[in-house]
C-alpha positions as semicolon CSV with decimal commas, in nm:
position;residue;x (nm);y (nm);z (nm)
1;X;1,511;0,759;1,111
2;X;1,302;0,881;0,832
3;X;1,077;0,611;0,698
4;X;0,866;0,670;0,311
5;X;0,523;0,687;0,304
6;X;0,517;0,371;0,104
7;X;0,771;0,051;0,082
8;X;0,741;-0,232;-0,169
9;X;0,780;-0,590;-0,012
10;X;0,787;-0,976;-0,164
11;X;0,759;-1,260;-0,032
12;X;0,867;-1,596;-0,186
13;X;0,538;-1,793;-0,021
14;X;0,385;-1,513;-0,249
15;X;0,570;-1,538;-0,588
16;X;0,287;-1,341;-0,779
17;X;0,201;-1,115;-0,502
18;X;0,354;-0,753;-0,516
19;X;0,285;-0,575;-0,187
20;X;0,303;-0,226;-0,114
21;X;0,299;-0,131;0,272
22;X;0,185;0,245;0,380
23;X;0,385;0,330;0,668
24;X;0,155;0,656;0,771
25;X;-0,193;0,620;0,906
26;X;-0,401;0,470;0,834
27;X;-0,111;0,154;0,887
28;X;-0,187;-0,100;0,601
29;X;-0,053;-0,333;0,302
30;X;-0,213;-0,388;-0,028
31;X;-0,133;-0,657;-0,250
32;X;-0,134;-0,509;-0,594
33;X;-0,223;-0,892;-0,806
34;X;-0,545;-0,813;-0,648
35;X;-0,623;-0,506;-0,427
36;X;-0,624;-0,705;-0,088
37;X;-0,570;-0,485;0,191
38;X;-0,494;-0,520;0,521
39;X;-0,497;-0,289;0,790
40;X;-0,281;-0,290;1,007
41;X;-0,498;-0,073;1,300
42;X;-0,823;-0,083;1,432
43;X;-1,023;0,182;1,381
44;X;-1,318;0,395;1,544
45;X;-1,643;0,498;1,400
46;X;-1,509;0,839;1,264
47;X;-1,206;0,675;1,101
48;X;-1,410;0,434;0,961
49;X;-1,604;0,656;0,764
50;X;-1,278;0,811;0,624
51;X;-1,172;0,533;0,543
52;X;-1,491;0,422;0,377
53;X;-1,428;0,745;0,133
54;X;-1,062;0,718;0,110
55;X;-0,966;0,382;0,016
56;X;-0,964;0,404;-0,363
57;X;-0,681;0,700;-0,300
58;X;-0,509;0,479;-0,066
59;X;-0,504;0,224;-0,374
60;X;-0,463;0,465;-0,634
61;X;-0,147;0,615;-0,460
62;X;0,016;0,254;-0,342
63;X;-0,081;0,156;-0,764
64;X;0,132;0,502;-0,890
65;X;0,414;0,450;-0,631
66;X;0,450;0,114;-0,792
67;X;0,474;0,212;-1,140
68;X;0,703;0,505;-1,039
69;X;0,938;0,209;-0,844
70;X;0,910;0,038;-1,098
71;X;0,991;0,285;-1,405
72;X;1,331;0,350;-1,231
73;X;1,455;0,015;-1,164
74;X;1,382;-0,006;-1,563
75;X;1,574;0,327;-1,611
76;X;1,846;0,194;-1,449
């Protein structure tokens, strides 16, 4: 089964929260009401660092899926 790079979830316990999980690594959810993420990986010293430099991208890109989801429910 093929699987996209990102999924959006809710969660009634979460009625304001709009989560967006990245299925590739680095594993992790962000919760767009307020750029929480969680990662869901440990990492080492190296992919720390990446991560370090990467994380506004990984935000960016779950922020621009959202609006692109959300643009063609709209269109519909």
């Amino acid at each position: 089964m093929e699987i996209p790079k990102y999924i959006l979830g809710d969660n009634t316990d979460y009625p304001t929260a709009i989560f967006v999980i990245h299925t590739e690594f680095p594993l992790f959810v962000i919760n767009l009401e307020n750029d929480e993420v969680e990662w869901l990986e440990e990492f080492d010293n190296q992919d720390q660092k990446e991560l370090e430099s990467e994380t506004e991208n990984y935000i960016k890109e779950a922020t621009e899926f959202y609006d692109r989801e959300v643009a063609r429910y709209n269109n519909d």
